[in-house]
Structures are given as structure tokens and as C-alpha cells.
Biopython code that builds the backbone (N, CA, C, O; Angstrom):
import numpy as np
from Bio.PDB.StructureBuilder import StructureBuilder

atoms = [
    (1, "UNK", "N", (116.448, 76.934, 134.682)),
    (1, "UNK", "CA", (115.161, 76.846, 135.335)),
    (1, "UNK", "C", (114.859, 78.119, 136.132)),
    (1, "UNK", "O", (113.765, 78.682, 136.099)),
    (2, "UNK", "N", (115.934, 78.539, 136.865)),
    (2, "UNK", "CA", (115.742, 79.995, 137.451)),
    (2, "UNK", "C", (115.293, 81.401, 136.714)),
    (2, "UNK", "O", (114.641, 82.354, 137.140)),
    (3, "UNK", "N", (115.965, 81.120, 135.311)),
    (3, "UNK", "CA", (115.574, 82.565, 134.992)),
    (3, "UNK", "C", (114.132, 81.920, 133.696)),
    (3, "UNK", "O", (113.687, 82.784, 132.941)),
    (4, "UNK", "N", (113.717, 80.881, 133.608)),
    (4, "UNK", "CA", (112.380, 80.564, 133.283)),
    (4, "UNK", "C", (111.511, 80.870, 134.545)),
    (4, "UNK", "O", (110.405, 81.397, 134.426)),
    (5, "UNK", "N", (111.893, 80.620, 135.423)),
    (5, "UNK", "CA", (111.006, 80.764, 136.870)),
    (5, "UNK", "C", (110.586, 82.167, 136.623)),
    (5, "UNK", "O", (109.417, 82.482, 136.401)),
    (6, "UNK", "N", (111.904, 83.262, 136.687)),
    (6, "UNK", "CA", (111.478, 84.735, 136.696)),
    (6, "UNK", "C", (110.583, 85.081, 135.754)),
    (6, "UNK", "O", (109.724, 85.927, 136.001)),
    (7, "UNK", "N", (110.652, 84.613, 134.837)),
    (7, "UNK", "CA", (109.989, 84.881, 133.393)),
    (7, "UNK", "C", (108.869, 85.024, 133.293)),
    (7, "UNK", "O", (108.345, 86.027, 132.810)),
    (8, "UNK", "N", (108.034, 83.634, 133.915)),
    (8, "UNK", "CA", (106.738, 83.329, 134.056)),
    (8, "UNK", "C", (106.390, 83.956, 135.345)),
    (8, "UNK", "O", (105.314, 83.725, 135.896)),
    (9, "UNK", "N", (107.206, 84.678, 135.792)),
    (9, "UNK", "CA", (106.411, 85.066, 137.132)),
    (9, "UNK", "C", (106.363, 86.564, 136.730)),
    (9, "UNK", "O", (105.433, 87.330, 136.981)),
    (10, "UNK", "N", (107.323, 86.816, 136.172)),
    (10, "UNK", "CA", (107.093, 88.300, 135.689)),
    (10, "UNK", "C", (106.294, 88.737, 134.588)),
    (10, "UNK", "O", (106.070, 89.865, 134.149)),
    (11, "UNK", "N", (105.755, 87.126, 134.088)),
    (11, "UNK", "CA", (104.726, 87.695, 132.797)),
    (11, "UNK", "C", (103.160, 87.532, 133.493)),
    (11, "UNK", "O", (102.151, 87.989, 132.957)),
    (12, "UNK", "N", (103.167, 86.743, 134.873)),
    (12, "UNK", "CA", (101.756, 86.872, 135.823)),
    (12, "UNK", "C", (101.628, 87.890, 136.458)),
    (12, "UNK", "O", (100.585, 88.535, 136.563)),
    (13, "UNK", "N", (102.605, 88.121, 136.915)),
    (13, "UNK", "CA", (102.640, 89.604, 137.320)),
    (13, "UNK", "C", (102.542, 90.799, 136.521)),
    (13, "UNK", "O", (102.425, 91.929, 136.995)),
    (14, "UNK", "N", (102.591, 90.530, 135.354)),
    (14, "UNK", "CA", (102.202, 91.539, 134.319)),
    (14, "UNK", "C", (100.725, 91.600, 133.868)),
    (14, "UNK", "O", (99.980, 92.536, 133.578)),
    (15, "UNK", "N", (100.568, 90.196, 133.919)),
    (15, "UNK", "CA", (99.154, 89.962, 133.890)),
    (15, "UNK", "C", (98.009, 90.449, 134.593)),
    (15, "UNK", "O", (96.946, 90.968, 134.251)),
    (16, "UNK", "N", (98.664, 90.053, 135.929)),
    (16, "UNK", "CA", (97.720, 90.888, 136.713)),
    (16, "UNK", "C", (97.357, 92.521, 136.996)),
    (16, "UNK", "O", (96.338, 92.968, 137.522)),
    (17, "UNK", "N", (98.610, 93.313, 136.434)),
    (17, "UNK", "CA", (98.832, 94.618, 136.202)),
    (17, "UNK", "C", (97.734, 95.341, 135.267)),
    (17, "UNK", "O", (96.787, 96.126, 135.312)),
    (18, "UNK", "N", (98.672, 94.370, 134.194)),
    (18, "UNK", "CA", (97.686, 94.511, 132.974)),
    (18, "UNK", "C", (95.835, 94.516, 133.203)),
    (18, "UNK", "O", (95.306, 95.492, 132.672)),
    (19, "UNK", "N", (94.990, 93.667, 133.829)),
    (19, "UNK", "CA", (94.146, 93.195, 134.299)),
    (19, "UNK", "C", (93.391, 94.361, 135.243)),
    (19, "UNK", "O", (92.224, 94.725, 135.101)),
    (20, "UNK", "N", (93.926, 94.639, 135.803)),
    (20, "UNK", "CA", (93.620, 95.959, 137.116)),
    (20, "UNK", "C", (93.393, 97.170, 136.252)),
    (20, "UNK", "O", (92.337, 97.801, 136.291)),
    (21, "UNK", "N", (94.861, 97.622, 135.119)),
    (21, "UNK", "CA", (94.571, 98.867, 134.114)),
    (21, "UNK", "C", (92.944, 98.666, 133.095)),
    (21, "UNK", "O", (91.986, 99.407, 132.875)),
    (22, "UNK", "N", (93.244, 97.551, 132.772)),
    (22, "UNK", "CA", (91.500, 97.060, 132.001)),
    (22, "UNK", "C", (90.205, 97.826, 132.629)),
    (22, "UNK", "O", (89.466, 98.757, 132.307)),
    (23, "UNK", "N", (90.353, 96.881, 133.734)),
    (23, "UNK", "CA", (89.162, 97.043, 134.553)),
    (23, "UNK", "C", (88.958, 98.568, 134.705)),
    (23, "UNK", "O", (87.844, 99.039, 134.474)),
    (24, "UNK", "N", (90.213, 99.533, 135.166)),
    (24, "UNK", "CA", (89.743, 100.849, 135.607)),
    (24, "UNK", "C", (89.530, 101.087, 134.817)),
    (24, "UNK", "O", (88.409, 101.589, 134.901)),
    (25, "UNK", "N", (90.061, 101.117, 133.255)),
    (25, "UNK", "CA", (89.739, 101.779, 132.019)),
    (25, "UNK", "C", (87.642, 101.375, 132.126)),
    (25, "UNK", "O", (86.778, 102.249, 132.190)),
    (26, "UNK", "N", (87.477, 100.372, 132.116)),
    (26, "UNK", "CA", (86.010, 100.004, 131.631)),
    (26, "UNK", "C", (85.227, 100.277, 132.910)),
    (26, "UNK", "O", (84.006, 100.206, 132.767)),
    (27, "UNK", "N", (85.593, 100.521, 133.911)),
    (27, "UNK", "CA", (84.393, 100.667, 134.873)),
    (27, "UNK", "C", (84.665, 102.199, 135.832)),
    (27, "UNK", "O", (83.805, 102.831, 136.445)),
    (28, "UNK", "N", (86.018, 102.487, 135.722)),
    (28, "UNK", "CA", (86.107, 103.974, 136.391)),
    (28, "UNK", "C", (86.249, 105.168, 135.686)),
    (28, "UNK", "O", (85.401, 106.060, 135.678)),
    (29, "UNK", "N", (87.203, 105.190, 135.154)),
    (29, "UNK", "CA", (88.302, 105.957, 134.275)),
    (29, "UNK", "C", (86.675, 106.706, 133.453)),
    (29, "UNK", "O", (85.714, 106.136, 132.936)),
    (30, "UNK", "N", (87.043, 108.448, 133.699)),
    (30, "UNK", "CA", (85.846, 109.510, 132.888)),
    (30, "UNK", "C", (84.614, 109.305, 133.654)),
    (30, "UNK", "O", (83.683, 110.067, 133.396)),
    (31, "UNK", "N", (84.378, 108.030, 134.930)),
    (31, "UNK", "CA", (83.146, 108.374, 135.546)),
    (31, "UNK", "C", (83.471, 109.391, 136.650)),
    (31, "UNK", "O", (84.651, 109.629, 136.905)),
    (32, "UNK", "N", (82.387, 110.059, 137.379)),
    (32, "UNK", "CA", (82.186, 111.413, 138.043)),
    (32, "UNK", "C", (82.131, 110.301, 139.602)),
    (32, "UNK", "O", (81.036, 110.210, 140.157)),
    (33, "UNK", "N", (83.001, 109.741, 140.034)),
    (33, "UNK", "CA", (82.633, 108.856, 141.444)),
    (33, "UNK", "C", (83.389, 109.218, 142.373)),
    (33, "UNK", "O", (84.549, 109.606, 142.239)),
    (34, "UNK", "N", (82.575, 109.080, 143.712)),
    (34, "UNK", "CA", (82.751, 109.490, 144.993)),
    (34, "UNK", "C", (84.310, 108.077, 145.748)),
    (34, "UNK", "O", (84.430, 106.917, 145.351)),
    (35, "UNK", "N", (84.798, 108.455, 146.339)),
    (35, "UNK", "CA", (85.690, 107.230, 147.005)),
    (35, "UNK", "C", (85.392, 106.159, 147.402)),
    (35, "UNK", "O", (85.950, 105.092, 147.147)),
    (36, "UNK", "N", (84.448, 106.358, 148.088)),
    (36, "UNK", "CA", (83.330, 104.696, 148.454)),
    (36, "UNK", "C", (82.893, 104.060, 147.072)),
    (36, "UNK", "O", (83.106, 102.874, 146.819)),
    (37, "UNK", "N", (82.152, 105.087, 146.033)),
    (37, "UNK", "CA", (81.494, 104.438, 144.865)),
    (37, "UNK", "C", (83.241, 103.266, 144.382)),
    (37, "UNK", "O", (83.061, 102.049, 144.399)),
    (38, "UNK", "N", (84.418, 103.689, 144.085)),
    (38, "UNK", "CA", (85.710, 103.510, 143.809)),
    (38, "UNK", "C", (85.812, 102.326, 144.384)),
    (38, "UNK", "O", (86.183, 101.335, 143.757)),
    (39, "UNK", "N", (85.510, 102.308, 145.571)),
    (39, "UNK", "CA", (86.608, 101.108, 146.288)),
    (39, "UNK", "C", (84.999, 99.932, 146.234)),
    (39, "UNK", "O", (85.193, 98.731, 146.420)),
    (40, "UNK", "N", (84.083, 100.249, 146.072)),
    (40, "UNK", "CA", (83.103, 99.074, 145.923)),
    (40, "UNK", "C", (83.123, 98.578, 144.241)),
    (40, "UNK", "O", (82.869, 97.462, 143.787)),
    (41, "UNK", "N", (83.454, 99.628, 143.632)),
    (41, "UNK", "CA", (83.793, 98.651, 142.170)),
    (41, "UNK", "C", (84.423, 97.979, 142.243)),
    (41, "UNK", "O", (84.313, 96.849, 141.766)),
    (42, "UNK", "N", (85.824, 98.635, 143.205)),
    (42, "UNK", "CA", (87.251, 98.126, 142.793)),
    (42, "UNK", "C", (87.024, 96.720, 143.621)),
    (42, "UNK", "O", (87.727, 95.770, 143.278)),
    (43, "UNK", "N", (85.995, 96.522, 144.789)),
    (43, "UNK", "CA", (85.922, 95.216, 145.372)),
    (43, "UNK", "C", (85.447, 94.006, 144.257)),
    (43, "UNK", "O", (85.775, 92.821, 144.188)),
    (44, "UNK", "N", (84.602, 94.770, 143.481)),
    (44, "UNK", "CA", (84.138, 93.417, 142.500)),
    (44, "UNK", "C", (85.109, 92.681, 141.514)),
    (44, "UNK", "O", (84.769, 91.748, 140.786)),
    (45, "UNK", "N", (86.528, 93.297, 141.599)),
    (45, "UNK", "CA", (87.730, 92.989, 140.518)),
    (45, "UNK", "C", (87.969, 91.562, 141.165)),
    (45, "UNK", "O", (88.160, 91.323, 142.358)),
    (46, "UNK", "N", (87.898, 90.381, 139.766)),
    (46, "UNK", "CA", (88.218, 89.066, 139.909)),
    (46, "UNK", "C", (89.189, 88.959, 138.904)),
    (46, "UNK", "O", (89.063, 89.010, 137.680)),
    (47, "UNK", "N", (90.331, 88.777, 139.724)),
    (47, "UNK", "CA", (91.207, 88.006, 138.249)),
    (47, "UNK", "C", (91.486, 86.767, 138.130)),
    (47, "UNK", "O", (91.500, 86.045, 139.128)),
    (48, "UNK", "N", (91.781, 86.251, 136.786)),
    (48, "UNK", "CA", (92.147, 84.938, 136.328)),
    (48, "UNK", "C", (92.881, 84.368, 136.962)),
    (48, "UNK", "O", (93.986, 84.834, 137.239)),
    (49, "UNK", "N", (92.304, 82.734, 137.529)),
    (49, "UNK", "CA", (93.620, 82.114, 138.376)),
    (49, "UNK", "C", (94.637, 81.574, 137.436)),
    (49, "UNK", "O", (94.607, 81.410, 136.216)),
    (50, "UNK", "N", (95.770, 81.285, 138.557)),
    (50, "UNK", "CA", (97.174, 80.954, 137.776)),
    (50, "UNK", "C", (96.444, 79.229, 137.255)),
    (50, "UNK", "O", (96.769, 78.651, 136.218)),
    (51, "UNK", "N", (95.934, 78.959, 137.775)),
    (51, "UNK", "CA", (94.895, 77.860, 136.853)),
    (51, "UNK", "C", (94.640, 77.767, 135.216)),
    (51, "UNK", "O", (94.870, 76.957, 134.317)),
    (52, "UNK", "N", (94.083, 78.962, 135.346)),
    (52, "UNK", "CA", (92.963, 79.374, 134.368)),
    (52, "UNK", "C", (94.118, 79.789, 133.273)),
    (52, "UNK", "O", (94.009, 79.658, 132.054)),
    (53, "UNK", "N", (95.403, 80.393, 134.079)),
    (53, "UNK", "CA", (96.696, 81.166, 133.082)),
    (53, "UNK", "C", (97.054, 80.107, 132.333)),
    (53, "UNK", "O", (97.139, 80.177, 131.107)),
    (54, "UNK", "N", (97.338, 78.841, 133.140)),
    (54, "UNK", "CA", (98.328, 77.837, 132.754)),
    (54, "UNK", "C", (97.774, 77.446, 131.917)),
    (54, "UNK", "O", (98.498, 77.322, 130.930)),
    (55, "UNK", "N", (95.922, 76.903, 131.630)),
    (55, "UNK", "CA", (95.505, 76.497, 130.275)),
    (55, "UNK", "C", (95.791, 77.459, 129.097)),
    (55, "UNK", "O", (95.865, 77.192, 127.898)),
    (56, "UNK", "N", (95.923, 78.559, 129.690)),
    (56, "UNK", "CA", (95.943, 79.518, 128.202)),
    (56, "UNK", "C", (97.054, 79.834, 127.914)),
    (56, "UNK", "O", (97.143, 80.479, 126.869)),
    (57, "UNK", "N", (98.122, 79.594, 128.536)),
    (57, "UNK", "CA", (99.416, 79.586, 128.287)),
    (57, "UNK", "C", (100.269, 78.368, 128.492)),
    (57, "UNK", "O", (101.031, 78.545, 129.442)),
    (58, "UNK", "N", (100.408, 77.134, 127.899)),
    (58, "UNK", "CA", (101.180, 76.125, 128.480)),
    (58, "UNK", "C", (102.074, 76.033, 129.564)),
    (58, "UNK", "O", (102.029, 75.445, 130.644)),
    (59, "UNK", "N", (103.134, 76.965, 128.849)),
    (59, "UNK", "CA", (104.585, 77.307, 129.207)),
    (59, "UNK", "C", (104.425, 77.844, 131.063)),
    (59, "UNK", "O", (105.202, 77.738, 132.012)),
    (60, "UNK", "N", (103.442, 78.255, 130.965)),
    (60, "UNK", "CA", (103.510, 78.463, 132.868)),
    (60, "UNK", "C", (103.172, 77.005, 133.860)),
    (60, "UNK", "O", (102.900, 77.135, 135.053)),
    (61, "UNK", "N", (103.244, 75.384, 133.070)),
    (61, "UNK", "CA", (102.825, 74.848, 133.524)),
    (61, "UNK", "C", (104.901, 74.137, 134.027)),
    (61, "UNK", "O", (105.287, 73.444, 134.968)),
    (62, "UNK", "N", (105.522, 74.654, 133.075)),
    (62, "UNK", "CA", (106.885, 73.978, 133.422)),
    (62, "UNK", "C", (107.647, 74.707, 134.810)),
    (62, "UNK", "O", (108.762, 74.302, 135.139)),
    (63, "UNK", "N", (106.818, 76.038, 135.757)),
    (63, "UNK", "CA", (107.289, 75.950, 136.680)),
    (63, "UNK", "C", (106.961, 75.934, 138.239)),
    (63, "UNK", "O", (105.789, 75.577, 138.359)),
    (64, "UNK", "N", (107.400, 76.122, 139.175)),
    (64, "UNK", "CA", (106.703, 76.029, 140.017)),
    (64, "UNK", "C", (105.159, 76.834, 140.050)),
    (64, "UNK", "O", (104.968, 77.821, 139.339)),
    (65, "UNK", "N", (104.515, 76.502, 140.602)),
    (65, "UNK", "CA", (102.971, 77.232, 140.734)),
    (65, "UNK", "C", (102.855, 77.940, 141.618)),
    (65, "UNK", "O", (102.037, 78.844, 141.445)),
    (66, "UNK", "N", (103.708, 77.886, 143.200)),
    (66, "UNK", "CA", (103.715, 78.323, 144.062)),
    (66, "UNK", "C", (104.652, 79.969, 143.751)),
    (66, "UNK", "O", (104.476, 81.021, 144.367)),
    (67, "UNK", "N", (105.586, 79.724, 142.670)),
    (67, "UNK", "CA", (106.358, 81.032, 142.134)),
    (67, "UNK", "C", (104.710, 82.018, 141.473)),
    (67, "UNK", "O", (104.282, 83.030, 142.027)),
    (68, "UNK", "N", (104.424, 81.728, 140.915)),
    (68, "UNK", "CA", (103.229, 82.024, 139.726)),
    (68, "UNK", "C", (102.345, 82.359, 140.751)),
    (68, "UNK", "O", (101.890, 83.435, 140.364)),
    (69, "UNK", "N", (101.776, 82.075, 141.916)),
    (69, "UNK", "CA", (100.900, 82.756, 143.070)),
    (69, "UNK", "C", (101.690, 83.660, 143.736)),
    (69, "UNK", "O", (101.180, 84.779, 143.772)),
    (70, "UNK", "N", (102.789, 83.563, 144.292)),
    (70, "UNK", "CA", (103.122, 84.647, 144.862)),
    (70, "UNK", "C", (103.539, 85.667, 143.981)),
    (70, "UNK", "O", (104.131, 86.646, 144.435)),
    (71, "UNK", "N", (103.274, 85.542, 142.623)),
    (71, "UNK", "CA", (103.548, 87.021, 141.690)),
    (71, "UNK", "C", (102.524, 87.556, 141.888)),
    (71, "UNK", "O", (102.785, 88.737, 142.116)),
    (72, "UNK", "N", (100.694, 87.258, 141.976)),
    (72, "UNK", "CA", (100.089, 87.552, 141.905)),
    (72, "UNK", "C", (100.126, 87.997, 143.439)),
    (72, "UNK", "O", (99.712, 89.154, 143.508)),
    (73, "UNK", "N", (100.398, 87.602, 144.420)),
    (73, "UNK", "CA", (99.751, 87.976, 145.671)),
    (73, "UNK", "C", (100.945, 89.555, 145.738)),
    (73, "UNK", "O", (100.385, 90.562, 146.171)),
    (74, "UNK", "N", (102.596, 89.737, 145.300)),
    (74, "UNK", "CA", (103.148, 90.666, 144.804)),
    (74, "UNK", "C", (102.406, 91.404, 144.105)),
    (74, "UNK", "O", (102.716, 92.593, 144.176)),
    (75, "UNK", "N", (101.402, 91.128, 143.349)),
    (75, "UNK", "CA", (101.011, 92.210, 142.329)),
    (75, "UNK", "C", (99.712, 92.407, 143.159)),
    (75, "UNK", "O", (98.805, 92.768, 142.409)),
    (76, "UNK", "N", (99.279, 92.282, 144.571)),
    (76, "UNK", "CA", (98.245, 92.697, 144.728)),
    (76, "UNK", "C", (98.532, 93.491, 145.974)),
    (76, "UNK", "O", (97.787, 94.333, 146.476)),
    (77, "UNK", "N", (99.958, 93.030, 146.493)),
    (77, "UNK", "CA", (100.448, 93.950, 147.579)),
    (77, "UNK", "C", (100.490, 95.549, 146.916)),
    (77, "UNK", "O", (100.010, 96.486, 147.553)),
    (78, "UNK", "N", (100.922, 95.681, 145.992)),
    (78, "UNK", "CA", (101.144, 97.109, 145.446)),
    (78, "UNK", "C", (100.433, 97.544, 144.683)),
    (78, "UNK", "O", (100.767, 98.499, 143.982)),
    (79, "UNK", "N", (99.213, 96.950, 144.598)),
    (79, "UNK", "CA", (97.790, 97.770, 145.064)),
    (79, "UNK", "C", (97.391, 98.012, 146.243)),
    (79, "UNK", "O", (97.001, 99.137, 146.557)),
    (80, "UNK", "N", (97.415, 97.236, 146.890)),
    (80, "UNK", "CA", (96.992, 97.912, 148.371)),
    (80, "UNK", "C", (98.012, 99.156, 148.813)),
    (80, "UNK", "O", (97.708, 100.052, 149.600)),
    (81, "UNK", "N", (98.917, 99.052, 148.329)),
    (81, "UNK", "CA", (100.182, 99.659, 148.847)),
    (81, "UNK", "C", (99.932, 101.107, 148.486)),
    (81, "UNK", "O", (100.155, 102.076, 149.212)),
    (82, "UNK", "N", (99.278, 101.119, 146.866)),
    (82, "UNK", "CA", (99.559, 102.087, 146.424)),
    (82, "UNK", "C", (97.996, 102.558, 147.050)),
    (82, "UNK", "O", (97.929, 103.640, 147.633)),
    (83, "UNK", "N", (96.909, 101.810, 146.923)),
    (83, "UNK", "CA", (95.637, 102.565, 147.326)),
    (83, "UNK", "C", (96.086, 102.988, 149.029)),
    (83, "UNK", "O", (95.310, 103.943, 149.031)),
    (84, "UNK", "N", (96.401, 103.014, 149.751)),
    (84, "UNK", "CA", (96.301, 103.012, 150.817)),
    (84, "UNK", "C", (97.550, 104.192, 150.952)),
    (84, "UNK", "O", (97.735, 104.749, 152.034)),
    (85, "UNK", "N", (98.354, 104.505, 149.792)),
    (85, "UNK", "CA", (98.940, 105.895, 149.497)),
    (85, "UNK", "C", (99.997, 105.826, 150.118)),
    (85, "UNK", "O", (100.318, 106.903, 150.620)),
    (86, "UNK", "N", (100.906, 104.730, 150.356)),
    (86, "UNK", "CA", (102.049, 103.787, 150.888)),
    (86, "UNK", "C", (102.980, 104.333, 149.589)),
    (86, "UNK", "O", (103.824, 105.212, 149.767)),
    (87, "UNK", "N", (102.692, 103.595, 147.986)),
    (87, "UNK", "CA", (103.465, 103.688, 147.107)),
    (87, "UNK", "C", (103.214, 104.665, 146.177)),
    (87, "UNK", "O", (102.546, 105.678, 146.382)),
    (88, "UNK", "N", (103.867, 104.288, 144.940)),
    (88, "UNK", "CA", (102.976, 104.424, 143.963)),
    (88, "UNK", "C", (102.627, 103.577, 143.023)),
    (88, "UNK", "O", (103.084, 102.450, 143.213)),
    (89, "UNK", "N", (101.788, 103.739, 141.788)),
    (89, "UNK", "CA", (101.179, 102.944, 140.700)),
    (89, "UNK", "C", (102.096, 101.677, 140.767)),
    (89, "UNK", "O", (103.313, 101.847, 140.841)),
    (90, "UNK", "N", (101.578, 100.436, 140.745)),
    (90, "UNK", "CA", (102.371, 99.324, 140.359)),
    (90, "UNK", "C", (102.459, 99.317, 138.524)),
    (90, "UNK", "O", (101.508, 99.269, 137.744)),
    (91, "UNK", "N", (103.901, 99.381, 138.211)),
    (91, "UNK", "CA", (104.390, 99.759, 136.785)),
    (91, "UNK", "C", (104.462, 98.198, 136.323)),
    (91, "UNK", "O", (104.318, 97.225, 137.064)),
    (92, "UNK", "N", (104.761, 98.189, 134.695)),
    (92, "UNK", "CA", (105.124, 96.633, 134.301)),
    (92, "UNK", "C", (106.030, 96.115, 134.884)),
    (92, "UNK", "O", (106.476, 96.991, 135.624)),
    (93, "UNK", "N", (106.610, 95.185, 135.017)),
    (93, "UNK", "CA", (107.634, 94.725, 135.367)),
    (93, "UNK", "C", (108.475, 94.244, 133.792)),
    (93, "UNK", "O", (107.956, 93.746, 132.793)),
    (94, "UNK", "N", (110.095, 94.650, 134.062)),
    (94, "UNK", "CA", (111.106, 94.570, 132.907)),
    (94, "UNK", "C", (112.022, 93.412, 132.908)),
    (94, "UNK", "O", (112.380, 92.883, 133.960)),
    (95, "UNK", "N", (112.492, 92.922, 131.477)),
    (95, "UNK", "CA", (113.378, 91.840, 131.779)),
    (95, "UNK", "C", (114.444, 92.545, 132.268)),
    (95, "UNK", "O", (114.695, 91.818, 133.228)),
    (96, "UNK", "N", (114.973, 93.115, 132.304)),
    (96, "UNK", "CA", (116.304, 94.258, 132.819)),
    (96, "UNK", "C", (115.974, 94.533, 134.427)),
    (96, "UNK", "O", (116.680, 94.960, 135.340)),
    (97, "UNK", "N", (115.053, 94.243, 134.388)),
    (97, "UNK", "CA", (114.856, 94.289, 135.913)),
    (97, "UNK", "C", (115.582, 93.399, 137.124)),
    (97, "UNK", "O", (115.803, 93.601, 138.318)),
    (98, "UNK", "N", (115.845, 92.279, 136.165)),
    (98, "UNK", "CA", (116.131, 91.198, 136.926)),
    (98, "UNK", "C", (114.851, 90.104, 137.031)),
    (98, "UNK", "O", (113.668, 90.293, 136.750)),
    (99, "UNK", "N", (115.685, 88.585, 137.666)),
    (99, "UNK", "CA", (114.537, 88.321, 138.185)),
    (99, "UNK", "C", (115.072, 87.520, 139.221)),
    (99, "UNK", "O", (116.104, 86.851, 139.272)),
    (100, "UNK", "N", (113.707, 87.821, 140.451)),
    (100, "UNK", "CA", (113.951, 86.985, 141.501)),
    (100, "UNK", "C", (112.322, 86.524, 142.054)),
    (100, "UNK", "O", (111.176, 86.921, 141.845)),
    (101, "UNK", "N", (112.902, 85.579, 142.778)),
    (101, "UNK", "CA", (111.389, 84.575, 143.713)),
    (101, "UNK", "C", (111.402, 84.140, 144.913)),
    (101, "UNK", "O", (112.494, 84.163, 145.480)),
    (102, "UNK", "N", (110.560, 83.768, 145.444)),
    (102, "UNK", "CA", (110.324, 83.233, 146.674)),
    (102, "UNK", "C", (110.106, 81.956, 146.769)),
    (102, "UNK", "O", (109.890, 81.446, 147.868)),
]
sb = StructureBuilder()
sb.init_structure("model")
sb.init_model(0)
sb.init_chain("A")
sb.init_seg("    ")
for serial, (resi, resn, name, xyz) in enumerate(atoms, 1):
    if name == "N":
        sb.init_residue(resn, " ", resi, " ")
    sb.init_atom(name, np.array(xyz, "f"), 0.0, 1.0, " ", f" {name:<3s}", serial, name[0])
structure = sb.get_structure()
């Protein structure tokens, strides 16, 4: 159950990665924009709830939900982290990585 836990949390968390690269590709990425224009696009970014995941993926319904939100709220710390010039780019996350939860 533990390393299913990591699994699904590391494939929401990929999700949401994944999701953020989209968006810049289609609404920033080759436009000519000022930093303000940037961070008011970047305010309109909605992603899919772990709701919305679990219908489209069964398999995220066999674990906790509360694991599956805090990947996402992880995958939104290191955006802020990185916009705010703390980190850098939040990368995929690997099965070799390990996995762990909260």
C-alpha cells in the first residue's frame, strides 16, 4: 500500500508539472511579455482536481486522497519556490527517486 501510495502521488505530482509546462507552452512561451503581463496569466492557471483525476484515472481512487492533495499542494510549493527565485524549475518526479508522504 505504501509504495502504491508513492506512485499515485508521484504520478499527481507529475500531473500537475506536466499541466503548468502546457499552459506556459500555450499562453507564454515566444510571447514578447512584461513580468506583471506573466504573473497575471500565470494567475488564471486552474488545474484539475484530484476529483476530477480520480474519474479519469480509477487507480487513484485505492489511496488515500489526502496523499494525492498534498502532491499537488508539493507541486505548487515549487512553483512558488522557484518563481520567487528560492529554487529551481520543478523537474518530473522519478521512480528511482524513491517514494515518500505525508
Amino acid at each position: 500500500m505504501f509504495i502504491k501510495t508513492g506512485g499515485c502521488r508521484r504520478f499527481v505530482y507529475n500531473k500537475y508539472v506536466e499541466a503548468r509546462e502546457q499552459f506556459y507552452r500555450d499562453n507564454i512561451k515566444g510571447r514578447n511579455l512584461s513580468k506583471d503581463e506573466k504573473n497575471k496569466i500565470y494567475k488564471t492557471f486552474k488545474y484539475t482536481s484530484e476529483k476530477d483525476l480520480c474519474r479519469q484515472f480509477p487507480f487513484l481512487t485505492e489511496v488515500s486522497s489526502v496523499a494525492l492533495q498534498q502532491a499537488r499542494r508539493d507541486a505548487q510549493k515549487a512553483y512558488s519556490d522557484f518563481f520567487a527565485g528560492k529554487k529551481g524549475k520543478p523537474r518530473f518526479k522519478k521512480k528511482k527517486d524513491g517514494c515518500s508522504f505525508r
